[in-house]
Every structure is written in C-alpha cells, then in structure tokens.
LUMVEXZA-389226 format. One record per residue: residue number from 0; x, y, z of N, C-alpha, C in turn; residue in three letters. Coordinates in Angstrom, 3 decimals. Each point is the difference from the previous one (the first is absolute). Layout:
N
[pt NUM [X Y Z] [X Y Z] [X Y Z] 'ALA']
...
//
This chain:
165
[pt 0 [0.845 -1.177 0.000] [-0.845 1.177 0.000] [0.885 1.231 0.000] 'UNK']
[pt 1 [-0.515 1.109 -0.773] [0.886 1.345 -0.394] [-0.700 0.862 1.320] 'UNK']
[pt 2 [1.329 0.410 0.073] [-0.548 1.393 1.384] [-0.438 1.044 -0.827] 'UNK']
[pt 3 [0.632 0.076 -1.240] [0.248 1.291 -1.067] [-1.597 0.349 -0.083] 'UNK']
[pt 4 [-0.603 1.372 0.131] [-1.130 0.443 0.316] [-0.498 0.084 1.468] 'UNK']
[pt 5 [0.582 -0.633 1.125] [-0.347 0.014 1.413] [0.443 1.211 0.660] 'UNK']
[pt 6 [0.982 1.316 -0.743] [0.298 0.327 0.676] [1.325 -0.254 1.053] 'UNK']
[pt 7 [0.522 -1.025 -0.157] [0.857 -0.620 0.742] [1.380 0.199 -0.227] 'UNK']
[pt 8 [0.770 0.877 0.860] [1.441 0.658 -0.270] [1.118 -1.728 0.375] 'UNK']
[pt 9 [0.979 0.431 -0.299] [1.392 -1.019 0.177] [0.777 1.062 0.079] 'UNK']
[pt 10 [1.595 -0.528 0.717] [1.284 0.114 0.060] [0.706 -1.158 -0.054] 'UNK']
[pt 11 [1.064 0.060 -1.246] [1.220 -1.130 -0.255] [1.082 1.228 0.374] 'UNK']
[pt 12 [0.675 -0.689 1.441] [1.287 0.451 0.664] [1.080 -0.631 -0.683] 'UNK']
[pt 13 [0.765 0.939 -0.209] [1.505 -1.008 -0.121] [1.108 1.303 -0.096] 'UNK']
[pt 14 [1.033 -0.665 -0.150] [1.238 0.843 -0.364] [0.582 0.596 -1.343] 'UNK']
[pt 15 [-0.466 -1.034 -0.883] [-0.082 0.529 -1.302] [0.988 0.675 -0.337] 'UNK']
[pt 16 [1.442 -0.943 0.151] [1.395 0.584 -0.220] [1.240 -0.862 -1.168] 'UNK']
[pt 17 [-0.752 -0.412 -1.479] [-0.861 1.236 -0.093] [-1.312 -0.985 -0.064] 'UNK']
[pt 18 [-1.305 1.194 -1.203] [-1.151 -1.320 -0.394] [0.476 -0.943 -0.510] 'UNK']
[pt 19 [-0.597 -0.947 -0.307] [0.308 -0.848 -1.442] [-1.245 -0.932 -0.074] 'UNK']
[pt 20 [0.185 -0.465 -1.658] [-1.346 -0.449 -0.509] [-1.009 -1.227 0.870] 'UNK']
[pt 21 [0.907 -0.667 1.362] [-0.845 -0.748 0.894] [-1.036 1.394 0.451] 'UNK']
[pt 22 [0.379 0.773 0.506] [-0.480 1.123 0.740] [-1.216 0.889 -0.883] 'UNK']
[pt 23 [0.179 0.098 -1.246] [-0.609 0.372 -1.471] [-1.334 -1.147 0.410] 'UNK']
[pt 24 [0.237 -0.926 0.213] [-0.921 -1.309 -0.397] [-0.786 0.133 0.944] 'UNK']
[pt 25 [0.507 -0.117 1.480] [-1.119 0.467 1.175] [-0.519 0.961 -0.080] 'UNK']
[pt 26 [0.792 1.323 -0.860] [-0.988 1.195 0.249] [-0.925 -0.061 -0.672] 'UNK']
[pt 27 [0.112 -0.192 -1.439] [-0.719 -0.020 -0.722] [-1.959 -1.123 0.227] 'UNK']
[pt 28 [0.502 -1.276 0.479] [-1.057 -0.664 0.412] [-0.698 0.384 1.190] 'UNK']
[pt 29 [0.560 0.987 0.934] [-0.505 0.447 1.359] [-0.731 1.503 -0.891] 'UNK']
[pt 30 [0.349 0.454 -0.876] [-0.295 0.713 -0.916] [-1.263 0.020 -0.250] 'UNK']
[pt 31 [-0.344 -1.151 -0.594] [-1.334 -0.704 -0.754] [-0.870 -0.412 1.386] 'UNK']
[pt 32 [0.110 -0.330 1.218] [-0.972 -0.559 1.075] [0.045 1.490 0.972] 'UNK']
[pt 33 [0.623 0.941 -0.264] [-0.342 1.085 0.999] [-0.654 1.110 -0.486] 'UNK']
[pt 34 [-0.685 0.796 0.297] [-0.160 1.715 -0.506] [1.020 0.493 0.574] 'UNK']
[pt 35 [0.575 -0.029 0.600] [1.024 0.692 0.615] [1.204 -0.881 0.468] 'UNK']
[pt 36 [0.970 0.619 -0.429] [1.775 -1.275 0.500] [1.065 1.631 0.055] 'UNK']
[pt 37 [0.155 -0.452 1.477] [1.455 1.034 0.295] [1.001 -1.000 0.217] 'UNK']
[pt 38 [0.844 0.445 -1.327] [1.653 -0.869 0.382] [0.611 0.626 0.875] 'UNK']
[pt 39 [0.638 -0.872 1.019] [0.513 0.925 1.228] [1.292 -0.311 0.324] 'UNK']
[pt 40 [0.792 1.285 -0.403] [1.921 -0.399 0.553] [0.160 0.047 1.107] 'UNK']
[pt 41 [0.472 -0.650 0.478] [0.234 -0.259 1.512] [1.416 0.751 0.120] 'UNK']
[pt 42 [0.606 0.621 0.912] [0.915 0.518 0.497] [0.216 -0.482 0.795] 'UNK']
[pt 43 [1.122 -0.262 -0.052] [0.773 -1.013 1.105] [1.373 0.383 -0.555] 'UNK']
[pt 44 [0.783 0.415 1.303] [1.582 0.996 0.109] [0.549 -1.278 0.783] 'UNK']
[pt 45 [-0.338 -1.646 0.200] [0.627 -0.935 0.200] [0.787 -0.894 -1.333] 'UNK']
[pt 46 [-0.625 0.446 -1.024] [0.483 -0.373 -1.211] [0.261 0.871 -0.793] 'UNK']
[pt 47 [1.670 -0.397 -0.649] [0.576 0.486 -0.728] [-0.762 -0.145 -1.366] 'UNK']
[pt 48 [-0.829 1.071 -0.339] [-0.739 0.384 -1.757] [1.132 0.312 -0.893] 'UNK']
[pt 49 [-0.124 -0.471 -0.750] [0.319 0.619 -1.439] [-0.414 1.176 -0.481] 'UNK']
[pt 50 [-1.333 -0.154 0.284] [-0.754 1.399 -0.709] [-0.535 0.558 1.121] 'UNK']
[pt 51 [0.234 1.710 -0.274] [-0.643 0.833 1.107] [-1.968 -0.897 0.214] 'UNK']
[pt 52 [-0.589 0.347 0.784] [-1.628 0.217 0.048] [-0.038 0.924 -1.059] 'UNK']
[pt 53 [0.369 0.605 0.078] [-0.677 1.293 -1.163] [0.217 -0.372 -1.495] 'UNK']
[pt 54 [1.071 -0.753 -0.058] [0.273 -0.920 -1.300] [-0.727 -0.795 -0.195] 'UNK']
[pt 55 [-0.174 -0.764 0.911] [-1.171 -1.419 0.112] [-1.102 0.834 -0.141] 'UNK']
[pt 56 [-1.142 1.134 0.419] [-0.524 0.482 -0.313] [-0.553 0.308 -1.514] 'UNK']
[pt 57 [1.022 0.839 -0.065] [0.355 0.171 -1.679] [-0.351 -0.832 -1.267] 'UNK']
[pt 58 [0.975 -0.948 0.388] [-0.266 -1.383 -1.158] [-1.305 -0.705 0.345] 'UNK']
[pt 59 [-0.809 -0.095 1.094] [-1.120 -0.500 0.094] [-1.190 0.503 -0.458] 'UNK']
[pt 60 [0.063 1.281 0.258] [-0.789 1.058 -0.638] [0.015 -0.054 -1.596] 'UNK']
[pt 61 [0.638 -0.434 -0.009] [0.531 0.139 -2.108] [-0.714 -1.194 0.044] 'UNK']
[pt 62 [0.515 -1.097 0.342] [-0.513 -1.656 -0.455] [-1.760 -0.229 0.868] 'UNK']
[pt 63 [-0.590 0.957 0.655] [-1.389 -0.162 0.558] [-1.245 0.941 -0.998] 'UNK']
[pt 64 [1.263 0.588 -1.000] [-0.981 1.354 -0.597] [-1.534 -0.474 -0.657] 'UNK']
[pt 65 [0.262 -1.640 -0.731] [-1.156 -0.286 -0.647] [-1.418 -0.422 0.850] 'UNK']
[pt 66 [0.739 0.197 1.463] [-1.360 -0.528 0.610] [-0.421 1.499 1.049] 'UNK']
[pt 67 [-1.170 0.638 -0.554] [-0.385 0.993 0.955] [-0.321 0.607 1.245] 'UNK']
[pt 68 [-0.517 -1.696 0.808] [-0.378 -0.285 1.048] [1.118 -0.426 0.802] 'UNK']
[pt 69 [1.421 -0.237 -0.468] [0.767 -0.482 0.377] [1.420 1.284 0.851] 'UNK']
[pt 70 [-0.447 0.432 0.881] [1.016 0.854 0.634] [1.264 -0.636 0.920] 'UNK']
[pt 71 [0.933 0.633 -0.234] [1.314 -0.089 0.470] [0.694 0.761 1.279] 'UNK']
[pt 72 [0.543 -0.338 0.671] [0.161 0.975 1.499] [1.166 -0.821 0.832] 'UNK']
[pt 73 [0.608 0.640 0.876] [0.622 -0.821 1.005] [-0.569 0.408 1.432] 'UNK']
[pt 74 [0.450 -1.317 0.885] [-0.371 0.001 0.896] [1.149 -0.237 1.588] 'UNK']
[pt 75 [0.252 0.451 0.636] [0.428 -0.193 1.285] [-0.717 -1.101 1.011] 'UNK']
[pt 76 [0.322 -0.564 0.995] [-0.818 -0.367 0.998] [-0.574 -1.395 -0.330] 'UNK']
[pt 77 [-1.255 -0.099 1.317] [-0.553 -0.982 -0.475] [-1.011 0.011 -1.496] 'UNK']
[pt 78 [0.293 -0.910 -0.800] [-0.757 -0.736 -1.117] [-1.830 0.321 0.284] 'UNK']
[pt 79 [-0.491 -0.944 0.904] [-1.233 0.374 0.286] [-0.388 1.161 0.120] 'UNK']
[pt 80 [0.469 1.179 0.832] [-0.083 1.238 0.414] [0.043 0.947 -1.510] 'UNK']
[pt 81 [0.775 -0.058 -0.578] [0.243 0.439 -1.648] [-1.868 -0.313 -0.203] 'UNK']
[pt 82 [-0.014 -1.254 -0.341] [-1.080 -0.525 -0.352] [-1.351 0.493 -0.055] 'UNK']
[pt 83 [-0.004 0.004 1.196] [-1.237 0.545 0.724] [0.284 1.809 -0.433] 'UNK']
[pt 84 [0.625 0.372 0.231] [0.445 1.477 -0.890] [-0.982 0.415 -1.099] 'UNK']
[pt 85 [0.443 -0.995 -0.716] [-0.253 -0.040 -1.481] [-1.317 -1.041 0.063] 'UNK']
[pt 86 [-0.913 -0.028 0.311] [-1.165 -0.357 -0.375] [0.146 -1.586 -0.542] 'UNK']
[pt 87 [1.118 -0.814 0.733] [-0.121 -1.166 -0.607] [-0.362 -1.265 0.634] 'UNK']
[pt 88 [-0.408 -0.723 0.028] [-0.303 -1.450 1.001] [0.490 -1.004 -0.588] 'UNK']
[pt 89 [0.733 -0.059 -0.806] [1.355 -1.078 -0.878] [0.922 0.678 0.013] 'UNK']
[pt 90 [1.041 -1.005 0.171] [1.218 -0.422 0.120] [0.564 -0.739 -1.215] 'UNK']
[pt 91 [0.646 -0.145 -1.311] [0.563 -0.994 -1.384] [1.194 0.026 0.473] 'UNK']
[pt 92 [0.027 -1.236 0.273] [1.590 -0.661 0.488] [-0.038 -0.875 -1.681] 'UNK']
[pt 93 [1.360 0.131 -0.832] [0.473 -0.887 -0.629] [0.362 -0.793 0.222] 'UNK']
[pt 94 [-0.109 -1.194 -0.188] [0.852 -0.865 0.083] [0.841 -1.164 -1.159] 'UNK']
[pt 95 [1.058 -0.145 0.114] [0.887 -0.995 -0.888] [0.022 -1.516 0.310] 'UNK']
[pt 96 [0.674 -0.061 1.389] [-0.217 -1.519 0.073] [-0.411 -0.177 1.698] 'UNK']
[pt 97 [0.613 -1.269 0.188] [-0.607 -1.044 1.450] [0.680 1.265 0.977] 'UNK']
[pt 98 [0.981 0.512 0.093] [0.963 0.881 0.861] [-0.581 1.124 -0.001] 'UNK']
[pt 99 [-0.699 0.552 -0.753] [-0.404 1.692 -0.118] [-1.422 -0.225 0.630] 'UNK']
[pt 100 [-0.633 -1.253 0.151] [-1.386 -0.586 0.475] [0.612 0.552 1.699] 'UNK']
[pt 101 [1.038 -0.463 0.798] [-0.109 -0.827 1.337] [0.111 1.514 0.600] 'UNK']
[pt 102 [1.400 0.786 -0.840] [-0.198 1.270 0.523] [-1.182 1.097 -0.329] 'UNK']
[pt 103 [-0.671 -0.183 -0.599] [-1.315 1.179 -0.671] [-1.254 -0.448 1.164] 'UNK']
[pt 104 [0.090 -1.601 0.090] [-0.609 -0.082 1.032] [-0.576 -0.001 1.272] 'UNK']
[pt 105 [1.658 0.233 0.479] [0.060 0.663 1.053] [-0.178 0.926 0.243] 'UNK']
[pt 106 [0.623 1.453 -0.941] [-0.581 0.931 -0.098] [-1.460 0.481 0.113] 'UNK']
[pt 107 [-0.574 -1.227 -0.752] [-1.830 0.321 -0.085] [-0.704 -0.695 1.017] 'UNK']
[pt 108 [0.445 -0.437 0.947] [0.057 -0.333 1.222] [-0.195 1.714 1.049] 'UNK']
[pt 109 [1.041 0.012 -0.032] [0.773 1.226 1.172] [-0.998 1.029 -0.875] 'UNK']
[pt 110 [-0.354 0.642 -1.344] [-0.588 0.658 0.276] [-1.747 -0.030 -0.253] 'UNK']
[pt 111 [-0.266 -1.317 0.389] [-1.576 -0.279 0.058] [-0.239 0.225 1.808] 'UNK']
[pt 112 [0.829 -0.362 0.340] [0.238 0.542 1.495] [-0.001 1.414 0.154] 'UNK']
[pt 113 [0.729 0.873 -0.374] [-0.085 1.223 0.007] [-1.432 0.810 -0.181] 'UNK']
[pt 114 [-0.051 -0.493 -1.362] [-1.348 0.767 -0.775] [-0.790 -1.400 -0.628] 'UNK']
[pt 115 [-1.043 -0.518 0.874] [-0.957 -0.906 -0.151] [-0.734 0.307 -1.049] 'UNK']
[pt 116 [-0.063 1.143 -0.546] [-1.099 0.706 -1.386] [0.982 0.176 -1.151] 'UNK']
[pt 117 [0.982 -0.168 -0.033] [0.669 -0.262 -1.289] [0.703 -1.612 -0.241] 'UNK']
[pt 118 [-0.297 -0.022 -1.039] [0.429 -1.478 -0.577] [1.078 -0.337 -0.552] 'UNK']
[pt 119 [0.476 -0.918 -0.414] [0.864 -0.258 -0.913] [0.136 -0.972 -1.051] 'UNK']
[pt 120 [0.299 -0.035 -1.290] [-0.289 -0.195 -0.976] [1.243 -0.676 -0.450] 'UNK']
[pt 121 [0.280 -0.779 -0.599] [0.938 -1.007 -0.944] [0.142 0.096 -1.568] 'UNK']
[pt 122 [0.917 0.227 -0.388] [-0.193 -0.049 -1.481] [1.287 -0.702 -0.679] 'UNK']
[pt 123 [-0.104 -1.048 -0.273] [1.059 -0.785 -0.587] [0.308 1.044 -1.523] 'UNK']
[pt 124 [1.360 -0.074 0.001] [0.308 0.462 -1.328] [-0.136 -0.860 -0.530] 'UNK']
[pt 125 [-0.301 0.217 -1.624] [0.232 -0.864 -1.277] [1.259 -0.478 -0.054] 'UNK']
[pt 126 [-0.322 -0.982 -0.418] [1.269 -1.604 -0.272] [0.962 0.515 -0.645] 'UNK']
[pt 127 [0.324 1.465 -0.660] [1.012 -0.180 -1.039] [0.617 1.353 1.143] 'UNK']
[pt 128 [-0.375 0.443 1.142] [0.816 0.726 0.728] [0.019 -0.625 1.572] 'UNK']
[pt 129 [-0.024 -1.035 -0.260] [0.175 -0.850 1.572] [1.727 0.182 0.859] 'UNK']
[pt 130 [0.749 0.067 -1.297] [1.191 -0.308 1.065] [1.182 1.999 -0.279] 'UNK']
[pt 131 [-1.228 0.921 -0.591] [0.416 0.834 0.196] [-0.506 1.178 1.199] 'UNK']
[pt 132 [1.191 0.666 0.137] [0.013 1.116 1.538] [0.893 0.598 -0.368] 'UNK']
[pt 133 [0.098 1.489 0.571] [0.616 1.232 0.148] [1.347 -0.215 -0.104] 'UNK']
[pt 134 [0.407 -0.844 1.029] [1.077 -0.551 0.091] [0.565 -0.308 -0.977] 'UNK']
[pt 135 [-0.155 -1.350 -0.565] [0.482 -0.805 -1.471] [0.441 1.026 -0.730] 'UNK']
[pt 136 [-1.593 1.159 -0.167] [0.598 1.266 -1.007] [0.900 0.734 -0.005] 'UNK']
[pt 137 [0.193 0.310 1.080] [1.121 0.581 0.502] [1.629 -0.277 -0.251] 'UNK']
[pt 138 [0.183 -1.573 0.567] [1.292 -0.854 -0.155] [-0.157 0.109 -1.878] 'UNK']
[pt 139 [-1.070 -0.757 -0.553] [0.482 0.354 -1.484] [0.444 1.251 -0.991] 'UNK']
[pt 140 [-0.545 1.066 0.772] [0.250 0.851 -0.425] [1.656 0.602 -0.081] 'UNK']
[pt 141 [0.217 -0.183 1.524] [0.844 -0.037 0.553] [1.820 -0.296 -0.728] 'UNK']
[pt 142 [-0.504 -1.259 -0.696] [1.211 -0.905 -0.383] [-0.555 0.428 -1.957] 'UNK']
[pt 143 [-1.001 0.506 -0.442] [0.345 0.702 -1.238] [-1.111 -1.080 -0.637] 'UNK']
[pt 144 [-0.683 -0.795 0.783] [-1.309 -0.435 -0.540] [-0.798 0.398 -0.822] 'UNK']
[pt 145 [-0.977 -0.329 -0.845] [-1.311 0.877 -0.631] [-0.872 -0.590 0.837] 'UNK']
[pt 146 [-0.639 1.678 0.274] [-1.486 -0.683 0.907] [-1.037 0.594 -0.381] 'UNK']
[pt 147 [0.213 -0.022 -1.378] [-0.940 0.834 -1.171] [-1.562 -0.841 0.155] 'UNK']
[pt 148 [0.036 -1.393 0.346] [-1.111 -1.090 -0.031] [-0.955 0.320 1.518] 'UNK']
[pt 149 [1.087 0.701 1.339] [-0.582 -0.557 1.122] [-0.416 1.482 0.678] 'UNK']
[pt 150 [-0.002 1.271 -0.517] [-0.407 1.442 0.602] [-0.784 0.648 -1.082] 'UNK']
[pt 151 [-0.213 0.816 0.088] [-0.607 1.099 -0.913] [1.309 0.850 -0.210] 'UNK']
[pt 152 [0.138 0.231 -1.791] [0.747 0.688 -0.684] [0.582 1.666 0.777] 'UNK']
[pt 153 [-0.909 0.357 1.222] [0.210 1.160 0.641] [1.168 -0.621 0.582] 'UNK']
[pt 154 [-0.002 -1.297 0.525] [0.426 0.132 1.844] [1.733 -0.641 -0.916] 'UNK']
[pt 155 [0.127 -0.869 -1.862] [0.782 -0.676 -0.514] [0.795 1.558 0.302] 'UNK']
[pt 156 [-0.437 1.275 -0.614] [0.976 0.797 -0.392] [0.551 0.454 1.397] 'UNK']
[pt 157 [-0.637 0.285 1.259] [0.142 0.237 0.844] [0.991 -0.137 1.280] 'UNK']
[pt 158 [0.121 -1.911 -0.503] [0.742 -0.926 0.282] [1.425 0.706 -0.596] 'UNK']
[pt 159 [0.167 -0.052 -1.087] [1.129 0.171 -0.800] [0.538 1.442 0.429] 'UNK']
[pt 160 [-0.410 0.636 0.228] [0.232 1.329 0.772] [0.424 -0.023 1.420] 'UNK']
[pt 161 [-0.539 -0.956 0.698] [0.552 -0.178 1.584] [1.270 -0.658 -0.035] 'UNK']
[pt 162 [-0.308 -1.072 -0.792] [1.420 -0.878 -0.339] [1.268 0.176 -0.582] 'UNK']
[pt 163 [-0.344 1.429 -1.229] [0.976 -0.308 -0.656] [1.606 0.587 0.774] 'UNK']
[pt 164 [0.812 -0.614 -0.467] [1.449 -0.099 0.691] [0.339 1.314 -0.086] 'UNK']
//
C-alpha cells in the first residue's frame, strides 16, 4: 500500500559522503511512497568527511532536483527530534546486507524508545548496488578508479577535484 496521497512526510538520514547511486535508488523509491522525503546530513565532527556538509548539501540538492517534494537539509542531534521538526513519522533506513540489518536495528530500536510515534522503515537497495557505500567510492576514487557507474556525474567531477594530486 502507497502512503503517496496520505499526506505522510519521511526522513532518509545518512552521511552522504559522498551520495552514490545505492543512495539515488532509496531516494528515489522513498520518492514515489512519500509526499514529502527530507534527505538528512547528519553532522557528526567524530568522523573524518571528505566533503564539507555544505558540499554534501550541494551535490544532493543537484541529484534531488527532479523530485519536488523531495527536500534536502542537515541535521545535528537526535534523528527522531529532527523528525518530529519536520513533520515526519518515518524514518528510511537503507539497507545493503545481513550487517547493515543488526546495526539499523538497533538503532530502530533505541529510537522507537525515544519517540514511540515515529517509525522506521527498511528499504533494501537494488541488487546491482548491494555491495556499494561511500566508502568503496571513496578508496576507488582514491587509487584513480572510474566511479563514473556508482555516483552521479556531479559528485564523479567532484571527486576528481578533492582527489586530484
């Protein structure tokens, strides 16, 4: 059953350092079941980014343009608290495999505890971006990879600009 017409807001949290087309795939299908989806950068000064927030910003904003309903923002703090902010009662956790399950779950644990009125939601990526993450992109890029197949053409040139020697 489609929420799309209920009225019914979402937030997909992540770090988004950078996007890439797993991340494209959740947005896009959380896209189609919401009237409303805020992608949300998380800030966190415990991890070493690549890309400013305001970069991650940036390139998300470019790669969210075709969907109208689809706003972009970062967030501090607790996840739920954001949430509830923003008019949302979902939570789109991606997920890749058995490992991204045990920790997301926990997470959606700790914050069904918190905030009993917001939910959380699962969305397996598609099979042909299962064993990609930020990360991977990163290291390939890194060592002079093409990752022309696994980001949006914004974040390829972008890459090449952070990286180059």
């Amino acid at each position: 059953m489609s929420a799309a017409g209920s009225g019914l807001s979402a937030v997909y949290p992540g770090s988004f350092d950078p996007v890439t087309n797993g991340h494209l795939d959740v947005i896009a299908r959380a896209a189609e079941t919401f009237d409303r989806l805020v992608v949300a950068v998380g800030r966190n000064s415990a991890k070493a980014a690549l890309f400013t927030v305001e970069e991650r910003l940036e390139l998300l904003r470019g790669v969210c343009a075709p969907w109208p309903h689809v706003s972009v923002d970062a967030f501090d703090g607790m996840l739920v608290t954001f949430a509830r902010e923003r008019g949302a009662r979902v939570l789109i956790k991606g997920l890749r495999a058995v490992s991204d399950f045990e920790y997301e779950f926990q997470m959606a644990l700790a914050n069904r505890h918190l905030a009993p009125d917001v939910e959380t939601l699962f969305m397996m990526t598609s099979a042909e971006h299962l064993y990609l993450s930020s990360s991977i992109v990163k290291e390939i890029a890194r060592l002079g990879g093409d990752v022309s197949a696994l980001v949006p053409g914004a974040v390829v040139r972008r890459l090449r600009e952070k990286l180059r020697p």
